[in-house]
C-alpha positions, 0 to 999 in steps of 0.5 A: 089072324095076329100071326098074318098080320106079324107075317105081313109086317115082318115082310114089309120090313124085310122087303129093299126099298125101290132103288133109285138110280145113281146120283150121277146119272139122273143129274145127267139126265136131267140137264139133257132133259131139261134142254129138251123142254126148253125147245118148245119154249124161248128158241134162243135159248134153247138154241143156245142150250142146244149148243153146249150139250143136247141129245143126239138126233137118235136119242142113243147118246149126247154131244157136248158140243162146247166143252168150256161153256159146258164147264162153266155154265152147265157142269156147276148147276147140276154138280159141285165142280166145273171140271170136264175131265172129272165128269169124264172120269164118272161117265168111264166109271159107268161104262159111258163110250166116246163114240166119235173123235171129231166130237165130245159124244157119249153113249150107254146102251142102258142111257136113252132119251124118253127111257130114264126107267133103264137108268136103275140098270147101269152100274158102276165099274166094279175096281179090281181088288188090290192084291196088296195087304193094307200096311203095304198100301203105303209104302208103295204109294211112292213107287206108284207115284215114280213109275206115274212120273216115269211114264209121263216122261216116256210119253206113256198116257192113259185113257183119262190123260188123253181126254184131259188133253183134248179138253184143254185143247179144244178149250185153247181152240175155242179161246184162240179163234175168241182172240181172232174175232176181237182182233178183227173187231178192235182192228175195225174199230181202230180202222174207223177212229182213224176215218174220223181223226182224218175227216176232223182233220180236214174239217178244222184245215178248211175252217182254218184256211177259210179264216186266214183268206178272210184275214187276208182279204181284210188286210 
């Protein structure tokens, strides 16, 4: 009987606990989740949500659909940073894929909607082991620093690179056409100030000139 009862201490030690998913992916999960309970709720607000990043309409992946919204508003409830590549980088690390290039979609066939028990299955990328020994390590940083900065200059550009640049271009778009619109409302609000200036103008000439035909009639 005491020997039983040590067996099954002794396995419940030795036993893993349950292994959770990755911190990384279970806060993407839940900001996209979390958009899907907001549509049976306010609609202008999950119309709003829906905007910044949702899934797609199959359930295989998500769009960011605004990249600077995104960056300020969602990426710093969920993650301590609003930096857009930075959580490109983490969803490359995983095997996440940018499946279409005329928007910010992702997908992972292990990353689904209504699926979250799959999460447990994506692992991170394994790095390639550094065939270097540990004192050379930094001796060599500064040719890695050189040859990074020679090709930059030769046009050369990796993957996270490109991403980076299309982050900021898709940001610079969004910026440039918010200029536009103020333009033409600042445009509008000039074009009505100088209605008003004329109509007070005309107003105070024919005040005016009432006044000066009374004068003179009086005269």
């Amino acid at each position: 009987m005491m020997s039983n009862k040590m067996s099954s201490n002794y396995s419940s030690l030795s036993s893993p606990k349950a292994k959770g998913p990755a911190p990384f992916l279970a806060k993407t999960y839940a900001l996209l989740e979390e958009g899907e309970e907001e549509e049976s709720g306010d609609e202008g607000c999950s119309r709003r949500r829906k905007k910044i990043v949702s899934w797609n309409d199959e359930g295989t992946g998500f769009v960011v659909w605004s990249p600077a919204e995104f960056s300020d508003l969602t990426l710093p409830r969920y993650f301590k940073h609003n930096n857009f590549s930075s959580f490109i980088r983490q969803l490359n690390t995983y095997g996440f894929k940018k499946t279409s290039s005329r928007r910010w979609e992702f997908k992972h066939e292990k990353f689904q909607r209504g699926y979250k028990q799959m999460l447990m299955e994506i692992t991170r990328k394994k790095s390639e082991p550094s065939v270097f020994p540990a004192f050379l390590k930094a001796s060599s940083s500064s040719d890695d620093h050189q040859d990074h900065h020679h090709q930059i200059m030769n046009g050369g550009r990796s993957a996270v690179d490109e991403e980076s640049t299309n982050v900021h271009r898709q940001t610079l778009m969004e910026e440039n056409q918010n200029l536009r619109r103020e333009k033409v409302e600042l445009q509008t609000q000039i074009a009505q100030f100088k209605d008003l200036q004329i109509k007070l103008l005309d107003c105070i000439a024919q005040h005016t000139g009432t006044s000066d035909h009374k004068e003179t009639r009086l005269c």
